[in-house]
C-alpha positions as CSV (number, residue, x, y, z in Angstrom):
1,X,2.0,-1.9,22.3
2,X,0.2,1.6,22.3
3,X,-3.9,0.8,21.3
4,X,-4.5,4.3,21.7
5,X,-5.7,6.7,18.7
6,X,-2.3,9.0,17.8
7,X,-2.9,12.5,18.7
8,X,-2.9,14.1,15.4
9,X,-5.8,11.9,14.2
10,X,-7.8,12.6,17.5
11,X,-6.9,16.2,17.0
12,X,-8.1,15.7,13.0
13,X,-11.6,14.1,14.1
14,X,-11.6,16.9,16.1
15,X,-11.0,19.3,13.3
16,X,-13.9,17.1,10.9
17,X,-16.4,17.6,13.4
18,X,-16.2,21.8,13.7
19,X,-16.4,21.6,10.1
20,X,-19.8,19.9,10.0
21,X,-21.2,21.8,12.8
22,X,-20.1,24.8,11.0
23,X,-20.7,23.8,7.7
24,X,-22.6,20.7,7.1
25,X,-25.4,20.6,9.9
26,X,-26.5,24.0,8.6
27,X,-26.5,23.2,5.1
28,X,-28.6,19.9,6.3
29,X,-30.8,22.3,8.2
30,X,-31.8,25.1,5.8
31,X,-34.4,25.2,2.9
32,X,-36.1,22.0,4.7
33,X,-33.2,19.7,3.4
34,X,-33.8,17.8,6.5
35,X,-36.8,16.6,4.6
36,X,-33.7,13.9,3.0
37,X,-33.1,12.8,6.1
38,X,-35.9,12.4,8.7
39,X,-39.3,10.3,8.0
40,X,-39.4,11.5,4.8
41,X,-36.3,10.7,3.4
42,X,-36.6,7.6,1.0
43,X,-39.9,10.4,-1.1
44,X,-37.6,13.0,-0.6
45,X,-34.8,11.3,-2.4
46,X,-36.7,9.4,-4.7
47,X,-38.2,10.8,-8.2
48,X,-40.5,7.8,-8.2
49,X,-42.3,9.2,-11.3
50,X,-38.8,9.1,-12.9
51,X,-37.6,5.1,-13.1
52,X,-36.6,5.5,-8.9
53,X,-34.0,7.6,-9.9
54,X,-32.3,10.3,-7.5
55,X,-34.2,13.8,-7.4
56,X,-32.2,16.7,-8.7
57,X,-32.1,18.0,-5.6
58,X,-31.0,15.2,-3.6
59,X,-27.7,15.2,-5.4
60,X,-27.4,18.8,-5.9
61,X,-27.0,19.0,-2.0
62,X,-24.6,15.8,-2.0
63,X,-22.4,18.1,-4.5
64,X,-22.4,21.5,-2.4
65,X,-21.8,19.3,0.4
66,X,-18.8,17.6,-1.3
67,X,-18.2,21.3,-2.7
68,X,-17.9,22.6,0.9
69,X,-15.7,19.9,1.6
70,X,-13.4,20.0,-0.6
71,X,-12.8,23.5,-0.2
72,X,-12.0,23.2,3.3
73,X,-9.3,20.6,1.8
74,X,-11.3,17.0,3.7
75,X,-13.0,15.7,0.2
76,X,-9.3,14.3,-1.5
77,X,-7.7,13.5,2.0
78,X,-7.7,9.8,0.8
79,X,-5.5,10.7,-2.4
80,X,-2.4,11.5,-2.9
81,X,-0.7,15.2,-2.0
82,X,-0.1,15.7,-5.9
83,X,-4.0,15.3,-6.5
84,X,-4.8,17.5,-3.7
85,X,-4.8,15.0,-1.1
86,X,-2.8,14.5,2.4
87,X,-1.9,10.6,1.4
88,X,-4.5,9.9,4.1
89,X,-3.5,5.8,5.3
90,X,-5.8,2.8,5.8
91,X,-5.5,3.5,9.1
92,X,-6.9,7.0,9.1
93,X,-9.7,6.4,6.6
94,X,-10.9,3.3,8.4
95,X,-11.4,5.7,11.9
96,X,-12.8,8.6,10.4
97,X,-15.4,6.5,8.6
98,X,-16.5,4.6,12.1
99,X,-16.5,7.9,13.5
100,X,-18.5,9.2,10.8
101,X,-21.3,6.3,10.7
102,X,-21.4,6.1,14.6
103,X,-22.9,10.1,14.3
104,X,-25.9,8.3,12.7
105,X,-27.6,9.6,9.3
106,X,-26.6,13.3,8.4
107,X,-25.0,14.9,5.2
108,X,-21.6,14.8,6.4
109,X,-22.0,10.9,5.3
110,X,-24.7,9.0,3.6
111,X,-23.2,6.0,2.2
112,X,-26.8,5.2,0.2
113,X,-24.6,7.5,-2.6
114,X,-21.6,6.4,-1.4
115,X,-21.1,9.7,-0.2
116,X,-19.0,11.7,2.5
117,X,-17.5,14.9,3.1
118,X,-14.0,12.4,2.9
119,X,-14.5,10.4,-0.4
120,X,-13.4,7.7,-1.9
121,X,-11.8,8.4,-5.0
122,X,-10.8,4.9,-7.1
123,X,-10.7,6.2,-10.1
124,X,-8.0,8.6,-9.6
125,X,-6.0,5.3,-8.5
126,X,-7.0,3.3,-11.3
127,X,-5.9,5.8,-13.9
128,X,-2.6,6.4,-12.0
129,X,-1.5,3.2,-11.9
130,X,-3.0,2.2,-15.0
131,X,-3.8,5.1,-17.6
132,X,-2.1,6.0,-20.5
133,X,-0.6,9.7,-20.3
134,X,-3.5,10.6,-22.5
135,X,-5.7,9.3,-20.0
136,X,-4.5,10.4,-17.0
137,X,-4.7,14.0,-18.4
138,X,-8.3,13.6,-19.3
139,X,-9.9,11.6,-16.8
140,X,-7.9,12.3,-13.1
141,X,-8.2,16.2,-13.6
142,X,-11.4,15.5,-15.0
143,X,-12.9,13.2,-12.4
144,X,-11.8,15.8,-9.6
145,X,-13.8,18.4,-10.8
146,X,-16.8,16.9,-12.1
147,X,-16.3,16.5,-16.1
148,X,-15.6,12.9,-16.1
149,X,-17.5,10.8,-14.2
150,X,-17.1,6.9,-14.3
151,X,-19.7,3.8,-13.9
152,X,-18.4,0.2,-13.8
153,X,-19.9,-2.3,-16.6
154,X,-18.6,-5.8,-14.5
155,X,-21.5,-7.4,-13.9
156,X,-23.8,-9.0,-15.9
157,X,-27.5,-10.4,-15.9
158,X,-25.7,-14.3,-15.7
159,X,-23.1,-13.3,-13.9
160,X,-22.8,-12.0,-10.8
161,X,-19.5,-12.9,-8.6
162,X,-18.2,-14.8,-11.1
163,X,-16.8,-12.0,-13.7
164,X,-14.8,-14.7,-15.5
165,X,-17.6,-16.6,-17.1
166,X,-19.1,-13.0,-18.9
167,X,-21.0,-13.1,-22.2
168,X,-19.7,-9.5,-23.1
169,X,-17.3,-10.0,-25.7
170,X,-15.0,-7.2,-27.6
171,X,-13.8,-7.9,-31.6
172,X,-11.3,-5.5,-33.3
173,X,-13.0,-3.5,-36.0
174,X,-11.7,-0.9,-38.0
175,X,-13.7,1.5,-39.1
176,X,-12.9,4.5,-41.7
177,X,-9.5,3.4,-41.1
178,X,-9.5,3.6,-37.2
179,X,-8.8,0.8,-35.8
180,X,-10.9,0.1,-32.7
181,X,-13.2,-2.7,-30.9
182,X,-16.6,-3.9,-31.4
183,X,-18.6,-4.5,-28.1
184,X,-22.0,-6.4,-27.4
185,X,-23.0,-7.0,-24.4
186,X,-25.6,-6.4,-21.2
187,X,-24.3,-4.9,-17.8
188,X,-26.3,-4.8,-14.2
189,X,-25.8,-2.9,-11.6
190,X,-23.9,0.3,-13.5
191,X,-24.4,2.8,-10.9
192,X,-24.7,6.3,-11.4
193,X,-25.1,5.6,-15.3
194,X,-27.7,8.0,-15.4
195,X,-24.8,11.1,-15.1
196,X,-21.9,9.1,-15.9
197,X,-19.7,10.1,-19.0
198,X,-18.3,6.8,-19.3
199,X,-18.7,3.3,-18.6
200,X,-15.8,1.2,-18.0
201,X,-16.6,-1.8,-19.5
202,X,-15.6,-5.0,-19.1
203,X,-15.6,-7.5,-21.7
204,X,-13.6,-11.0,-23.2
205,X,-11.1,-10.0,-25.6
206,X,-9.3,-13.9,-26.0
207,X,-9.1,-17.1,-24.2
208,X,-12.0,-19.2,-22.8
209,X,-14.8,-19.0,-20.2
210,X,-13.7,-19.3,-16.6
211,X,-10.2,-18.0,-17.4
212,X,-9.1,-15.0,-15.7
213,X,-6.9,-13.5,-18.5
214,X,-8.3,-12.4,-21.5
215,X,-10.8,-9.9,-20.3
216,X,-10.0,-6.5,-21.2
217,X,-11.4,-2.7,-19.7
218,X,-12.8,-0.4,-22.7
219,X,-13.9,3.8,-21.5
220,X,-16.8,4.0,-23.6
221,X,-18.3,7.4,-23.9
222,X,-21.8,6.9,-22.1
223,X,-23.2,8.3,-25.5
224,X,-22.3,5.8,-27.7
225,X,-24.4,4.8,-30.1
226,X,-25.6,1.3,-29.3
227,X,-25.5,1.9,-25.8
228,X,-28.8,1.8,-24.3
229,X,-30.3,2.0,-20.4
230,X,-32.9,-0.6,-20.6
231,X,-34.0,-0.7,-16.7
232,X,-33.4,0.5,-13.8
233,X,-33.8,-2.1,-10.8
234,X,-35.6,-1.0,-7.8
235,X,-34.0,-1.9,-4.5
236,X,-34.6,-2.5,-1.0
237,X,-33.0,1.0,-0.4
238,X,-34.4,3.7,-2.9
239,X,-33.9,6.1,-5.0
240,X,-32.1,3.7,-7.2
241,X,-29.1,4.8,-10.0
242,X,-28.7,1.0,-10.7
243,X,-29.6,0.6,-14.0
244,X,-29.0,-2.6,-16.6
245,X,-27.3,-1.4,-19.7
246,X,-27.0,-3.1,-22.8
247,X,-23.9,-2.5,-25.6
248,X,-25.0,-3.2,-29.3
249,X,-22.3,-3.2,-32.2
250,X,-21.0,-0.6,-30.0
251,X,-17.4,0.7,-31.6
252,X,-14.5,2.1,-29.7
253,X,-11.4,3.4,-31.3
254,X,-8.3,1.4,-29.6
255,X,-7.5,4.2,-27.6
256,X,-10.1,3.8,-25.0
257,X,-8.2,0.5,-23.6
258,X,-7.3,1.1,-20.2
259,X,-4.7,-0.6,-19.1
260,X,-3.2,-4.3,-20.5
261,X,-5.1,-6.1,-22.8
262,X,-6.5,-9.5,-21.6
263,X,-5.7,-7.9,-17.9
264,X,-8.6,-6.3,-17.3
265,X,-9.5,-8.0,-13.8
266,X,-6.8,-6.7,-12.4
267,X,-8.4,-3.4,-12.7
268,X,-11.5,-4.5,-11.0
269,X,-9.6,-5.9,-8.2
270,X,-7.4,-2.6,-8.1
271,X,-9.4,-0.7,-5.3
272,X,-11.0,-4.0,-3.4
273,X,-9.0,-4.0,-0.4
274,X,-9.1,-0.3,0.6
275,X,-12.7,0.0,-0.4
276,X,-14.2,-3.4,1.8
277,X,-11.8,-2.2,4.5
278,X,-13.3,1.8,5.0
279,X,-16.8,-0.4,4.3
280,X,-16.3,-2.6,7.0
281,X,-15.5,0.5,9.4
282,X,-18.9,2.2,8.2
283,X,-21.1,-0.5,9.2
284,X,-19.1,-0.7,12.5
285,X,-19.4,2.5,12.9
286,X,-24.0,2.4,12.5
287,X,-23.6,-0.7,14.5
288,X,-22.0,1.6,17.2
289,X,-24.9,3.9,16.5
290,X,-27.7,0.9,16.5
291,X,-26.1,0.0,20.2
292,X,-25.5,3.1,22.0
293,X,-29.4,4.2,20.8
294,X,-30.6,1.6,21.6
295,X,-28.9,1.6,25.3
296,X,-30.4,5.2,25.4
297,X,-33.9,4.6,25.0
298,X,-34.0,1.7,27.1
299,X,-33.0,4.0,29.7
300,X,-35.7,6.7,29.2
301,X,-38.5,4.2,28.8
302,X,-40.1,3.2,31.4
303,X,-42.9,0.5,30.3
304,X,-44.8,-1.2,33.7
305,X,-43.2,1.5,35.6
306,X,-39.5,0.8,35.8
307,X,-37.1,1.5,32.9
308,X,-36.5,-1.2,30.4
309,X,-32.7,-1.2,31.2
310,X,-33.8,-2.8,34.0
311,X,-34.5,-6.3,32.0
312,X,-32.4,-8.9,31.1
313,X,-34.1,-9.5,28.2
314,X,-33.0,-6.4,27.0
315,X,-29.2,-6.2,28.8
316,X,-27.7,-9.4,26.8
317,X,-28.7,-9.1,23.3
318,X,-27.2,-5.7,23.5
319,X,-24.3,-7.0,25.7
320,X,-23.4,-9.5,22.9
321,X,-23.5,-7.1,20.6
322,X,-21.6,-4.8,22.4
323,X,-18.9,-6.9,22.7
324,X,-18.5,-7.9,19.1
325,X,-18.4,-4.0,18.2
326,X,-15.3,-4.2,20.6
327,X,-13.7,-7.1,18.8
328,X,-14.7,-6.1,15.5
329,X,-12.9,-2.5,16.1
330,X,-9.3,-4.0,17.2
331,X,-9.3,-6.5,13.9
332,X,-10.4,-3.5,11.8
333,X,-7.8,-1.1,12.6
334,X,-5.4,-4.0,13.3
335,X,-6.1,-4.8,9.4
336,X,-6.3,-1.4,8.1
337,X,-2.6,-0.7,10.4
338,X,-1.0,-3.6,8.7
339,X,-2.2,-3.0,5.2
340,X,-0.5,0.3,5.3
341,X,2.8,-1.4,6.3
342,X,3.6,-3.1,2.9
343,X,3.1,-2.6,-1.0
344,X,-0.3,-2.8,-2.3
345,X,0.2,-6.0,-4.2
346,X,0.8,-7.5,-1.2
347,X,-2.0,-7.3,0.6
348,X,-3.5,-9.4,-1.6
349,X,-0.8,-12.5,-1.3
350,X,-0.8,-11.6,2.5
351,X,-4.0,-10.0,4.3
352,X,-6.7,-10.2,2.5
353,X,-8.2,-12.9,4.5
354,X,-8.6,-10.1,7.0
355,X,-10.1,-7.7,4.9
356,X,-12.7,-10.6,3.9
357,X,-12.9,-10.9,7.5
358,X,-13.2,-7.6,8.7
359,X,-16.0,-6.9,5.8
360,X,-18.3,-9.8,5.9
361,X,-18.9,-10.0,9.9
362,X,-19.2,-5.8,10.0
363,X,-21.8,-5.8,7.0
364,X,-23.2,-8.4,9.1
365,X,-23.1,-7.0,12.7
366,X,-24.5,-3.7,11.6
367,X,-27.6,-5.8,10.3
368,X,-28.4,-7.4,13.5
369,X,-27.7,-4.7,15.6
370,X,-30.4,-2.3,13.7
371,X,-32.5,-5.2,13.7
372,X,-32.3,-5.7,17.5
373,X,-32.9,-1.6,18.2
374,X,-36.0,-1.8,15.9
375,X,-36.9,-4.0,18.7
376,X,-36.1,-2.5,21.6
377,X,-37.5,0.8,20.8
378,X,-40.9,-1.1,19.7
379,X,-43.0,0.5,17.4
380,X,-41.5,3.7,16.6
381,X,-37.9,1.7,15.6
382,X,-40.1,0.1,13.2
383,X,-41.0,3.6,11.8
384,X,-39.5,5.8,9.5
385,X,-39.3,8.4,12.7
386,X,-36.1,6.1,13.8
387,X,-33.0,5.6,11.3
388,X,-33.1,1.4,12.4
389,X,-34.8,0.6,9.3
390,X,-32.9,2.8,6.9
391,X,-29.5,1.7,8.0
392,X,-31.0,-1.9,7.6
393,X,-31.8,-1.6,4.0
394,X,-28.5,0.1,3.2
395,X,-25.9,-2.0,5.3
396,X,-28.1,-5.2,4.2
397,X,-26.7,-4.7,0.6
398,X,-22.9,-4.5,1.5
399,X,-23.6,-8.2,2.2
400,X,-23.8,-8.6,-1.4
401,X,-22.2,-6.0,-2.9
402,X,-18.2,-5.3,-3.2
403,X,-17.7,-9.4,-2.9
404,X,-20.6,-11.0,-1.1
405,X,-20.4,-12.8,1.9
406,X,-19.9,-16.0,0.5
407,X,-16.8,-14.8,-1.4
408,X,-15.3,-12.9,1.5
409,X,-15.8,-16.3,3.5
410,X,-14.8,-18.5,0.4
411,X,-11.7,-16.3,0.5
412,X,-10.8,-16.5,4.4
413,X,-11.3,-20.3,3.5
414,X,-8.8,-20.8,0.7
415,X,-6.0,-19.0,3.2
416,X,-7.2,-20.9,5.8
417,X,-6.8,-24.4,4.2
418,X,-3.9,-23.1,1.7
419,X,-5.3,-23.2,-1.1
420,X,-4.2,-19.7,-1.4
421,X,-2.3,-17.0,0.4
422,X,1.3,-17.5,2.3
423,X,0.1,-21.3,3.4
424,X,-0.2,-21.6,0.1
425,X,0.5,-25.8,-0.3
């Protein structure tokens, strides 16, 4: 049993990081963009006189970032060859994002936007394995080079982990003989509605609340009539592109389906595994960061004339955590290794009590440990000079988001107790 990295993905971390020193870090550093990133970086990113939303400029550098990435051929290594990609594995993507998160904040990866110079591209998979031709043409091509760009309607002001109990319901209605769907509706929580083209909405086409069937996907154009941005909700980590959008008598010809009618949670649970697996690395990865900064600083200061490495007080909180980065980083790439050993459906019937694992106790770690070197470096880890607090209020909301905790946990449960999964009773 070999733990160590393979020497072509050494050799490609190797080959990521002379493209951000070349590339990235001086893009970060000219025109005062570093103004995004230091003490000023939540005003800097934030058009607060705008509903929170994202300054233009924030996200224009996000784009010539991705733009420079994706030139040098890193942006699509996730996707398939015949989109561009190198069919990058679990494995790979899980070890470039630690690698990534453990640099600390920079513009080669700032998951506040979800973004990194290696992106995540679900969409791309979704309408593989799930568009009509029609769609595929449209909306893969589209979504690679910026035309099409998708927000998810799941969910809902009354309904938050539980999707199957939504109020948004779709009728058939023709109209000047078109036959299409009628949606009404409210959505939270659509990111990136605010330059989206489309929403994919989810809403109940048949059966009953609480059943899993009979809740279908719909690609409404984001300029719909009826469709309407009512708020956007202010979080603990601003700027904010999280809006609630509500869907009045809004009509859809039958063409905008994606995928099987009635199936449409199978969609939404299309990317899940991948996406809380390279999550769970990232926050590993910060927690790294949190750690090794923290060990750094308690080095160089040097309170009542000795250094505080010199305290126990400081060695075993930072020992513990330590230790759990260890153990975290086997069951990660363990998880990540296996998942790329079998079909995708199987992961769910098979592993994804790791993944649940793997995700809740990173999102997590990486909370405690930016919480404990806020208080080892004292005051100024409090401040906005230090990154601490940032990666707080960003990891914090991975503890909700993408399955909170108490799913992830509810999930290792029901394989633990066979209610689910190959114990299955």
């Amino acid at each position: 049993m070999d733990f160590n990295l393979p020497q072509d993905l050494v050799d490609y971390l190797a080959e990521l990081d002379a493209f951000i020193d070349r590339e990235i870090k001086p893009l970060q550093a000219q025109d005062d963009n570093e103004r995004f990133f230091d003490h000023r970086r939540e005003w800097a990113r934030t058009d607060f006189d705008n509903g929170g939303l994202p300054r233009h400029e924030w996200e224009d550098l996000l784009k010539e970032a991705k733009r420079r990435a994706d030139r040098a051929g890193y942006l699509r290594f996730a996707l398939p060859a015949e989109y561009g990609g190198r069919d990058g594995s679990n494995f790979w993507m899980a070890v470039i994002r630690e690698h990534f998160a453990a640099k600390g904040l920079g513009l080669h990866n700032d998951l506040q936007n979800e973004h990194s110079i290696v992106a995540n591209y679900p969409f791309v998979l979704i309408f593989r394995d799930f568009g009509t031709p029609a769609q595929q043409a449209e909306f893969i091509s589209g979504t690679l080079d910026g035309t099409r760009r998708i927000t998810f309607g799941l969910t809902e002001p009354n309904h938050g982990s539980d999707a199957t109990h939504m109020e948004t319901r779709a009728v058939p209605e023709t109209r000047n003989g078109v036959a299409g769907w009628r949606i009404d509706g409210e959505k939270m929580w659509t990111t990136g509605m605010h330059v989206a083209s489309h929403c994919a909405v989810f809403a109940r086409t048949s059966g009953n609340d609480g059943d899993a069937t009979g809740i279908t996907c719909f690609l409404v154009p984001a300029d719909t009539p009826g469709v309407k941005i009512e708020e956007y909700l202010w979080t603990f980590n601003m700027p904010t592109d999280h809006p609630r959008v509500s869907f009045t008598h809004v009509w859809v010809p039958e063409t905008v389906v994606l995928g099987q009618m009635g199936r449409g949670l199978a969609i939404a649970q299309h990317f899940v595994h991948e996406n809380r697996i390279r999550q769970a690395a990232s926050s590993l990865g910060a927690a790294t960061y949190c750690v090794n900064e923290s060990v750094r600083y308690a080095r160089e200061r040097k309170p009542f004339g000795k250094a505080l490495a010199e305290n126990q007080a400081i060695h075993f909180p930072l020992v513990e955590l330590a230790t759990q980065c260890e153990m975290l980083r086997l069951l990660i790439r363990k998880t990540a290794w296996e998942m790329d050993q079998m079909p995708k459906p199987e992961v769910e019937k098979k592993l994804s009590d790791k993944v649940s694992m793997c995700n809740y106790w990173a999102n997590r770690l990486v909370c405690e440990a930016a919480d404990r070197a806020m208080q080892v470096h004292g005051g100024i880890g409090y401040s906005r000079h230090k990154p601490f607090e940032h990666i707080y209020r960003h990891h914090r909301r991975y503890r909700i988001t993408e399955g909170s905790e108490e799913i992830q946990m509810r999930k290792v449960a029901g394989y633990l107790f066979g209610f689910m999964g190959p114990n299955k009773r």
